[in-house]
N, C-alpha and C positions, 0 to 999 in steps of 0.2 A: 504494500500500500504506500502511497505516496502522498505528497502534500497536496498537489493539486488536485489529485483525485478525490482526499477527504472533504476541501471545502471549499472546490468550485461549483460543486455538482449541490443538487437540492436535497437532502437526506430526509427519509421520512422521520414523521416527528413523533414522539413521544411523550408523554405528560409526566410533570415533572412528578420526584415523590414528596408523599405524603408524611406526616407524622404516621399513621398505619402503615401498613405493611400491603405493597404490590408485590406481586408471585410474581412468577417466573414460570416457566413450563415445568412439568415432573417428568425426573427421567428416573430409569434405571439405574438401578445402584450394581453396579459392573467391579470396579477393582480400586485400593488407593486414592487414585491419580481423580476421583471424583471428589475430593476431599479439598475445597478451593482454598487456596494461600494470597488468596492477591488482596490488597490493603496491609494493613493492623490488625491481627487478634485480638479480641475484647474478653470475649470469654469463649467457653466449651465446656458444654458440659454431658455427659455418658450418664443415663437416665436408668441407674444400674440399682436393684435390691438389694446387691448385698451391703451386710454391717461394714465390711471393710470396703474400703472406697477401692474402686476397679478404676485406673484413671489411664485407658490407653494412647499410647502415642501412633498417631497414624500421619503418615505423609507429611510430618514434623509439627501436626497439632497434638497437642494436650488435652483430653477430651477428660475433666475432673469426674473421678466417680462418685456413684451414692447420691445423687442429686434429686431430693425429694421435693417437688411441688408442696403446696399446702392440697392437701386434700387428695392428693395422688397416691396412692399405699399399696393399690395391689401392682405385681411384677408378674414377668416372667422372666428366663433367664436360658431358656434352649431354642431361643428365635431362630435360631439357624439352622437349628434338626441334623447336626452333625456334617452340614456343609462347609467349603471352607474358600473364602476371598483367594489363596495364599498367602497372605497376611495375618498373624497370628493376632496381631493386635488390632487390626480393623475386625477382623471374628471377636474378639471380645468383646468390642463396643456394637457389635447386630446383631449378637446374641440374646440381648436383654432392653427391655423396655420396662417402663412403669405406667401403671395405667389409673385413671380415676375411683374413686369410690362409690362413686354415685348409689344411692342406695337401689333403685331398680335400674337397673341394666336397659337398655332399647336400641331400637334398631330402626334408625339412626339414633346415635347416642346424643345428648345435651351437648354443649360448649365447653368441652374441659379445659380451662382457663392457668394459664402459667403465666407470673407476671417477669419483664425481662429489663424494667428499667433499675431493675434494684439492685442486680447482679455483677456489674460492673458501673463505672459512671460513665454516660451518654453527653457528650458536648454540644450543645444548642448550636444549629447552623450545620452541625457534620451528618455526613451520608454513611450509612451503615446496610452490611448485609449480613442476612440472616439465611441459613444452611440448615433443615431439619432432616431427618431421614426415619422413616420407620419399616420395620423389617420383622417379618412371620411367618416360616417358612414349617409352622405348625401342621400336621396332619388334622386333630383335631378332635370330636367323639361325635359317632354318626352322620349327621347332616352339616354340625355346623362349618366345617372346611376352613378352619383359621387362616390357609393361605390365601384365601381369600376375602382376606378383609381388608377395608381400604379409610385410609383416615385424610380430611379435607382440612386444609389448613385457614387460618386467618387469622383478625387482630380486631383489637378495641383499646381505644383511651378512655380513660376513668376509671372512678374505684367500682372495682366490680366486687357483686354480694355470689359468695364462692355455699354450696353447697356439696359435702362428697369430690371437692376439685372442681363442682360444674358450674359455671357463671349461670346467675337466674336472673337479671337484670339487665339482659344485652339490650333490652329495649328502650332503655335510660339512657345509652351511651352509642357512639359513636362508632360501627361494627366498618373495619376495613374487607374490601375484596376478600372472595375468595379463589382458594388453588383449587386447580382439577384435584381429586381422590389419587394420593399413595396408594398402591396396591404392595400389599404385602409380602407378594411374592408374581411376580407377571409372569416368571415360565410357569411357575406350577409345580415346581421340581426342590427338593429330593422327594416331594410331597406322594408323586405322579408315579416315581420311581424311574425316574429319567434322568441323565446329567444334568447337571447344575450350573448357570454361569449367571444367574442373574440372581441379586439377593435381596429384593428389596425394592423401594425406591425411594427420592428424595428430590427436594426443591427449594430454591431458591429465594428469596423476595429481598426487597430493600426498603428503607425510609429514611426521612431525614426527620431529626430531630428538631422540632420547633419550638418547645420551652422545657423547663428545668421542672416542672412540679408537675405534667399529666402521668397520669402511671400508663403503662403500654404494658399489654396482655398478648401473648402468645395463645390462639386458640385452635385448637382441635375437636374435631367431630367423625365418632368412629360410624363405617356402614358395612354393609354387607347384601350381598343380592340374593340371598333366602330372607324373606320377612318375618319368617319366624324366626331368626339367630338374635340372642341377644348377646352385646356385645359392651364393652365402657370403650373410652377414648384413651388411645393407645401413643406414645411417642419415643423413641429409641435415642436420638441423642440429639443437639444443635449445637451451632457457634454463631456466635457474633463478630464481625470484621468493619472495622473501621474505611469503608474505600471512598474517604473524600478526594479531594482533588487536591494537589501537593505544588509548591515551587520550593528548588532549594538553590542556592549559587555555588559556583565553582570556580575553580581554577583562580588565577589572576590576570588582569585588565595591564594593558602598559599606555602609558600617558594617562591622560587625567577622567574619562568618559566608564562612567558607571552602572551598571545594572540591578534597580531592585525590583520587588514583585509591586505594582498596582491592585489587581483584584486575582485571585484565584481559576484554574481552567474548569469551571464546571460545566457541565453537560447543559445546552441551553443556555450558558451566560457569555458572558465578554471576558476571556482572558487578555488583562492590560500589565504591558509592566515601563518601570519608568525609567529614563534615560537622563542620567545628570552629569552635569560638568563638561557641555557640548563648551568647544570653543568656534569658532568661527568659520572653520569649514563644515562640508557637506557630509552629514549623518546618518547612516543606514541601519537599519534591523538585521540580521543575516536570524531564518529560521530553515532547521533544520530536523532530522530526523534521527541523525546521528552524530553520539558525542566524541569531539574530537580531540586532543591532544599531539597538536603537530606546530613545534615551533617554526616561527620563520624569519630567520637571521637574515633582513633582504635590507639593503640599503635605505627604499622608500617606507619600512618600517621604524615605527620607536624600536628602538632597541630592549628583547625583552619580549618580545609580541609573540602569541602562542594561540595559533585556531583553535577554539574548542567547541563550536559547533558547523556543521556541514552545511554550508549554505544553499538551500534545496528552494529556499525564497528570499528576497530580497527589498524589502522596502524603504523609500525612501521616508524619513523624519522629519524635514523641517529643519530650521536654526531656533537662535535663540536660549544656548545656556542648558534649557532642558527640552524633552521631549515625552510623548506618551505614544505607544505602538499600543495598537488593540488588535484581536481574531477573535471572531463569532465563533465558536462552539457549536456546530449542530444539534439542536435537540432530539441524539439517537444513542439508546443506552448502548451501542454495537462498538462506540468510541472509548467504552471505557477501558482504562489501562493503558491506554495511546501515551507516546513517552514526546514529547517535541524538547529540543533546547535552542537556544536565542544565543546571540551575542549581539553588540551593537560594534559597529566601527565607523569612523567620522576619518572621513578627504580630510587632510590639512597640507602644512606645510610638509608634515610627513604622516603615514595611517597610525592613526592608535587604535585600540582595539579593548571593549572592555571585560569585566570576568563575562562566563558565563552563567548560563542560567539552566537547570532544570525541571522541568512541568510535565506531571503526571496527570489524565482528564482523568476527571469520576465524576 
């Protein structure tokens, strides 16, 4: 992908997030490498019965174990029916789920309510995702076919009145989207008595935090496609990631022209950053795709001068002492994770050139 490709073209739009929680599609829980790293860790936690905390490391998260909801008591702990990821420690953490109390069971279950702003601190203004998985690869007794159970995700802000783990007041409060149904187990296997490659599944969402005092509820709703099956609301493990939009500087600048950040690259906004200490020649943006580190000992440089970003765009700044460069941000979640870095450099009597800059979109 390149630059002009990213924001010459018209990219379809997407609406921004919410303080609740917007899904993402459900996929298959296949091996590891599903286990997303990109941001900040906030938390993780392995939604595990037993007394000793089970706290596995997978694909270099910490998934804390023994993580009791209020109201969530019952477990299970052979969700995997003796299958295995080949990962010993991602098999620990699909093994075992904790499930609601609710005192009568049904089919669909209530809103079983986990609240997630308490669990780590959430920073007002930052973009956060949220990773759940639940996994059942239970035979079951007679009809009810546990591998076929399926839990629907979603969220609420406010205090929710919590029964057996199951909110009774969603209609007080603010209920966000919901995800398509986790299925418990989508091949059917070891269940079937067939090979096994798929264990589970899991899904995605994001929000961004808008104030410091709403509580934000993680909620589930367990089903099953026999209407006689009763069931509670089930959940195997989540994390929380920090993926706002990032600028950091780098490198060093020779002669006097400076780079710091204006506003942030978020998705749908203006990433601007400013340009100080212009002298009297002619000022350029250089953006890029790729961070460089290549000096250049050339005559018509200050002496000292070092590319550190690939100049893939080129714009010009204006005079004047200082300046402000801005790029629109498409409003399309497809851009997150994009890495760009900037430098400025200014014509003079001879080129200066200043640090660089790096900016991550979220």
């Amino acid at each position: 992908m390149n630059l002009h490709s990213l924001f010459a073209a018209a990219l379809l739009a997407a609406p921004a997030f919410a303080q609740t929680i917007a899904w993402g599609p459900v996929l298959p829980t296949l091996a590891v490498t599903d286990v997303n790293t990109n941001g900040t860790l906030v938390v993780a936690r392995n939604l595990h019965s037993a007394t000793a905390a089970q706290s596995p490391l997978v694909h270099g998260v910490q998934f804390v174990g023994a993580f009791a909801p209020i109201g969530w008591t019952n477990a299970s702990t052979l969700a995997m029916n003796g299958s295995t990821t080949g990962d010993a420690g991602f098999d620990l953490l699909l093994s075992s789920a904790r499930a609601t109390s609710a005192t009568t069971p049904s089919n669909p279950t209530g809103w079983g309510a986990i609240r997630i702003d308490n669990l780590a601190p959430l920073t007002v203004g930052r973009t956060y995702e949220i990773q759940c998985w639940f996994t059942d690869q239970r035979l079951g007794n007679g009809m009810s076919a546990l591998y076929d159970r399926a839990m629907t995700l979603s969220s609420a802000i406010g205090a929710v009145t919590l029964a057996g783990g199951e909110a009774t007041n969603l209609g007080t409060l603010l209920q966000g989207p919901l995800s398509a149904p986790l299925d418990g187990d989508p091949d059917n296997n070891p269940a079937l008595g067939g090979a096994d490659a798929v264990f589970g599944s899991h899904c995605t969402g994001a929000f961004t935090r808008t104030t410091a005092t709403d509580q934000l509820w993680l909620l589930v709703q367990g089903s099953h496609p026999l209407a006689a099956n009763s069931l509670r609301s089930h959940l195997t493990a989540f994390q929380i990631r920090d993926v706002s939009p990032t600028w950091s500087s780098y490198g060093a600048g020779c002669g006097t022209v400076t780079l710091a950040l204006g506003s942030l690259p978020a998705i749908g906004g203006t990433f601007m950053l400013h340009v100080g200490n212009l002298g009297p020649g002619l000022p350029f943006m250089l953006t890029g795709i790729a961070q460089l580190n290549v000096p250049l000992p050339l005559p018509e440089f200050v002496p000292g001068c070092t590319a550190l970003a690939s100049p893939d765009l080129v714009d010009f700044l204006g005079g004047g002492g200082m300046a402000m460069w801005s790029l629109p941000i498409p409003n399309n979640p497809a851009l997150s994770g994009f890495q760009l870095y900037n430098q400025a450099l200014e014509f003079g009597a001879l080129l200066s050139l200043s640090n660089g800059g790096a900016a991550t979109i979220r």
